[in-house]
C-alpha positions in Angstrom: 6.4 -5.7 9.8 4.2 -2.7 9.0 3.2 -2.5 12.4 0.9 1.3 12.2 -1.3 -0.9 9.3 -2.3 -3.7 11.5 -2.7 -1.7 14.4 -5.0 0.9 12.8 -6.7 -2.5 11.2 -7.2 -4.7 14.2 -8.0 -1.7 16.9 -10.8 -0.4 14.5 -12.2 -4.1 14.2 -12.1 -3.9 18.5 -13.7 -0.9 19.0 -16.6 -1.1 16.4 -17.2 -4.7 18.2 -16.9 -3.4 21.5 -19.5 -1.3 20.3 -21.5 -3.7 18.8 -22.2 -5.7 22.4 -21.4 -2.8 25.1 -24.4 -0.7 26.6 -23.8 2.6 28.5 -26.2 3.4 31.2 -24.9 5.8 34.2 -27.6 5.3 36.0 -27.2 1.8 35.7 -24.6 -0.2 37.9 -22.1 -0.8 36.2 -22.5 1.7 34.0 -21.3 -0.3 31.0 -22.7 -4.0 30.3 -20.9 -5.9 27.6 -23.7 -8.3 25.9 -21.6 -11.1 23.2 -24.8 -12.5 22.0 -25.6 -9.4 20.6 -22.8 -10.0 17.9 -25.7 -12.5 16.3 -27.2 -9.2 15.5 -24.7 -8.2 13.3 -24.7 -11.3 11.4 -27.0 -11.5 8.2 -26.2 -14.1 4.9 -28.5 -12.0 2.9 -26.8 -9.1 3.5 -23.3 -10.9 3.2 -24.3 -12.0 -0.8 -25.5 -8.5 -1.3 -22.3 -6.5 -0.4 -19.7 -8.6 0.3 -20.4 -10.9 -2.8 -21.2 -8.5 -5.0 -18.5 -6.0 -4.6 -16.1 -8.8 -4.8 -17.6 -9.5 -8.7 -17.5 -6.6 -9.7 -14.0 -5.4 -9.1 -13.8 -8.9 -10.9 -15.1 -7.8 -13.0 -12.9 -4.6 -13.7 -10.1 -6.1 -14.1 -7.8 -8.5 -15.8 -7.0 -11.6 -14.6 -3.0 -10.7 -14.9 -3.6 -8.0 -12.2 -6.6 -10.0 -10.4 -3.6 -12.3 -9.6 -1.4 -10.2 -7.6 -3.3 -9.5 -4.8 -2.1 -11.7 -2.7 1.4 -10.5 -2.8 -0.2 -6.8 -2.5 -1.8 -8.4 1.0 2.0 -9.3 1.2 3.8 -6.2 0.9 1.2 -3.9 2.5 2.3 -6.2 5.8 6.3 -5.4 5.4 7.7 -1.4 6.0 10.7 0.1 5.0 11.1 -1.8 2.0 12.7 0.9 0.7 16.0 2.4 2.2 17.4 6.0 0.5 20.8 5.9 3.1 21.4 2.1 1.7 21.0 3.3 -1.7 23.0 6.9 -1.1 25.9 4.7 0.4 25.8 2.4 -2.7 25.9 5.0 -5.0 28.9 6.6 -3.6 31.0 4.0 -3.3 30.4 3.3 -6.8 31.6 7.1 -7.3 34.8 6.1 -5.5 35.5 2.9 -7.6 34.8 5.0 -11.0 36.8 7.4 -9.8 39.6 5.5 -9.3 39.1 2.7 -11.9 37.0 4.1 -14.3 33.8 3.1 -15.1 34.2 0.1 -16.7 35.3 -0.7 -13.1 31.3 -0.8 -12.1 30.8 -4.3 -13.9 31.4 -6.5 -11.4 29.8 -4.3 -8.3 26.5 -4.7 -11.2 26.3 -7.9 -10.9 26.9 -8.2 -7.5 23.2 -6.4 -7.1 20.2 -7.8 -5.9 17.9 -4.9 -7.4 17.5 -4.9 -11.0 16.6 -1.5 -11.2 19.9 -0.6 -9.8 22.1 -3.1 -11.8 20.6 -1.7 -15.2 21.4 2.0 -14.0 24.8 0.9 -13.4 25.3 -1.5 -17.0 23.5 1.7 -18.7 27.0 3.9 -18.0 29.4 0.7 -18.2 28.2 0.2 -21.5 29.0 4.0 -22.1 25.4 4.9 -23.6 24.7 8.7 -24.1 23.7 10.3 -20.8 20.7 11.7 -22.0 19.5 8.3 -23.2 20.6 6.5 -20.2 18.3 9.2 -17.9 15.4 8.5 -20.5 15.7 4.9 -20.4 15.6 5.0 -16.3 13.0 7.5 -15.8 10.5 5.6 -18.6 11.3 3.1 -15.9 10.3 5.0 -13.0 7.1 5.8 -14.7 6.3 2.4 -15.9 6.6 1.0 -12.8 4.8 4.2 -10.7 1.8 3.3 -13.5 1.6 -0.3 -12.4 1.5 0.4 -8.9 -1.3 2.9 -9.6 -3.6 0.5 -11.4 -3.2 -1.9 -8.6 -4.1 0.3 -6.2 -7.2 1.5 -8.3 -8.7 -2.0 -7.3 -9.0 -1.5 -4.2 -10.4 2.3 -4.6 -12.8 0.8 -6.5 -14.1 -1.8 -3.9 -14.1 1.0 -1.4 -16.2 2.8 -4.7 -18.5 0.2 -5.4 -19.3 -1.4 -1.4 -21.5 1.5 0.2 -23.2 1.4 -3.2 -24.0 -2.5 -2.6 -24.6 -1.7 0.9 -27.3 1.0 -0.4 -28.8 -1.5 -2.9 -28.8 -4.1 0.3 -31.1 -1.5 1.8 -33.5 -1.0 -0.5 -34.0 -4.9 -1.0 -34.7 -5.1 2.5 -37.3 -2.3 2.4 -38.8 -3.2 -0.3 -39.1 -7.1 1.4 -40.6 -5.4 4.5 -43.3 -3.1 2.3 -44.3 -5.9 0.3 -44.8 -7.9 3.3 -46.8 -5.6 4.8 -49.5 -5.2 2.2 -49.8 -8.8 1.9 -51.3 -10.1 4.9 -51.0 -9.5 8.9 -49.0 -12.5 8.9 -46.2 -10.9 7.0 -45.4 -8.6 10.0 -43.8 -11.2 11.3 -40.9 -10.5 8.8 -40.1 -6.7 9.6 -37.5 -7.4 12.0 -35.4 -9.4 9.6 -36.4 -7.4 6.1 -35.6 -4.2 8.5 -32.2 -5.8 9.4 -30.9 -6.2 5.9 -31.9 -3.4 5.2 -29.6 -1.6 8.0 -26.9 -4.4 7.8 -25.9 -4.4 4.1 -25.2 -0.6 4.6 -23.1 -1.6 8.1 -21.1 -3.8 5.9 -20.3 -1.6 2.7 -18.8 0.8 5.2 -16.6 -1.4 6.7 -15.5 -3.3 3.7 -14.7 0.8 2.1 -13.5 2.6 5.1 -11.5 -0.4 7.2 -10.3 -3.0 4.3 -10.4 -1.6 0.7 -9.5 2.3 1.8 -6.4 1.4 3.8 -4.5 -1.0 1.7 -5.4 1.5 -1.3 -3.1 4.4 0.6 -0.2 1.7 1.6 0.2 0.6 -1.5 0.2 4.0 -2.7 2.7 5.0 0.3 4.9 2.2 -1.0 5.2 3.1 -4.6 6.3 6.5 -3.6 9.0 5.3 -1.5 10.3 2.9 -4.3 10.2 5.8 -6.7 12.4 8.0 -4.3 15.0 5.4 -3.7 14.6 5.1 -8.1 15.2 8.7 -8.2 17.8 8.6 -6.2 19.5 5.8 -8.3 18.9 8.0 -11.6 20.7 11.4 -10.4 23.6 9.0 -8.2 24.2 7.2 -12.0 23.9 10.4 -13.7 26.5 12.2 -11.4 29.1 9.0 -11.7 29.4 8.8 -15.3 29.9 13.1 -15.2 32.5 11.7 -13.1 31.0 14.1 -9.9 33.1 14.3 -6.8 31.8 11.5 -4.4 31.7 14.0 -1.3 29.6 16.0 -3.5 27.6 13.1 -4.8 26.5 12.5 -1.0 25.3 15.8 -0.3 23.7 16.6 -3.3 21.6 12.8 -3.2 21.1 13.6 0.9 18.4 16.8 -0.5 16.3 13.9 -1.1 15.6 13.4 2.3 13.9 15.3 5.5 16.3 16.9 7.8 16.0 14.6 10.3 17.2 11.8 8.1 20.3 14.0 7.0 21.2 14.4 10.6 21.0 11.1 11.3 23.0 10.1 8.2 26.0 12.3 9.4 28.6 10.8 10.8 27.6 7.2 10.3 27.8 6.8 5.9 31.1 9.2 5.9 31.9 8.8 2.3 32.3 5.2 1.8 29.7 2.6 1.5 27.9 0.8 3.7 27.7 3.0 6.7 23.9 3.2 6.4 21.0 2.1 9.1 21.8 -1.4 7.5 18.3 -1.8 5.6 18.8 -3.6 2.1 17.5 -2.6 -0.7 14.7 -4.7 -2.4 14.5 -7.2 -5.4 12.4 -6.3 -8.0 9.4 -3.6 -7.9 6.7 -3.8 -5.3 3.4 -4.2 -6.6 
């Protein structure tokens, strides 16, 4: 559970409605009064149509149906963390090393199938199959890039409903403005309407910036976040596959695929992979790309 995502979400949600209904007076006692009917304040249908609905057409709009369709397993992933593991894969990879190094590599067949990431099981048919190596690393890292390109273009959907919602809330403004002028000049009775034509106007630019900085904005960077992590653990696979079909010592193997990583991670890694596999922190890796 991506636990930093939904706390970021949910405690930004409580403190902008705390501050909707709270009321600070020191010279009052108490100093703060919380007022919950205020909340009705905050609630406008014109102003929901306005930004809400309209930024919701228009990424609609910008996009095909085929991508339009994944979002909710983007609201799916963005709620899991540590998809990815690099010790899991590092531990995979040089065990592998061991087996070819023993058995050769047509050896690796049966630990292919045996894997649950496809990514991973092609790497390892790729050098069964004895293809060139430079063909093998081209084939893996168009892969990478494939992939990275997808996970860009679905997180471009939600950059551009955090684009596109202040500019609603903008337009939401001026409708409310213009509402309130043109109310004015009609008759005295249309005074009566400033208060609401005045809270449109405020609202729909209250909503734009929530629906940019506290929904769209967010899962933009997670998903962004994500797709580097996968690409890691990917490029991790591509230099482990490479080194086992050179047929590169497996000690080796581990420290060379360990520069990968921060520091911290290396020092935790010592001691527990050794040089078989499966020593890892015991995360799996994934099936399939994340987008």
């Amino acid at each position: 559970m991506n636990i930093t995502y939904l706390i970021g979400v949910v405690g930004a949600f409580v403190v902008c409605l705390v501050g909707m209904v709270s009321k600070i007076d020191f010279a009052a006692s108490p100093p703060i009064t919380i007022t919950i009917k205020n909340l009705i304040n905050f609630f406008d249908p014109a102003s929901i149509f306005i930004t809400i609905g309209c930024t919701i057409f228009i990424v609609i709009a910008s996009f095909p149906l085929d991508m339009l369709k994944k979002i909710p397993s983007h609201f799916k992933n963005i709620l899991k963390s540590n998809q990815f593991d690099p010790i899991f894969y590092i531990d995979q990879l040089v065990e592998l090393a061991q087996i070819a190094r023993k058995n050769g590599l047509l050896s690796l067949e049966e630990k292919a199938n045996e894997q649950e990431d496809p990514f991973f099981k092609q790497a390892i048919m790729l050098i069964v199959d004895a293809y060139d190596p430079d063909k093998v690393r081209a084939i893996l890292e168009n892969d990478i890039e494939c992939m990275s390109a997808r996970h860009e273009d679905a997180a471009a959907m939600y950059d551009k409903g955090s684009a596109v919602a202040p500019a609603f809330g903008m337009i939401g403004t001026l409708v409310g403005l213009i509402n309130m002028l043109k109310g004015m000049t009609l008759d005295a009775g249309g005074a009566s309407n400033l208060g609401s034509d005045m809270g449109t106007a405020l609202i729909t630019t209250l909503y734009g910036c929530i629906l940019a900085h506290m929904i769209f904005s967010p899962i933009a960077n997670i998903l962004r976040t994500h797709d580097s992590e996968e690409v890691l653990c990917k490029m991790i696979i591509v230099e482990g596959i490479m080194s086992i079909q050179s047929g590169e010592n497996p000690k080796f193997l581990r420290e060379r695929l360990l520069t990968y990583m921060d520091q911290k991670r290396r020092s935790d890694d010592d001691g527990e992979g050794g040089e078989g596999g499966g020593g890892g922190k015991g995360k799996k890796g994934k099936k399939g790309e994340e987008e």
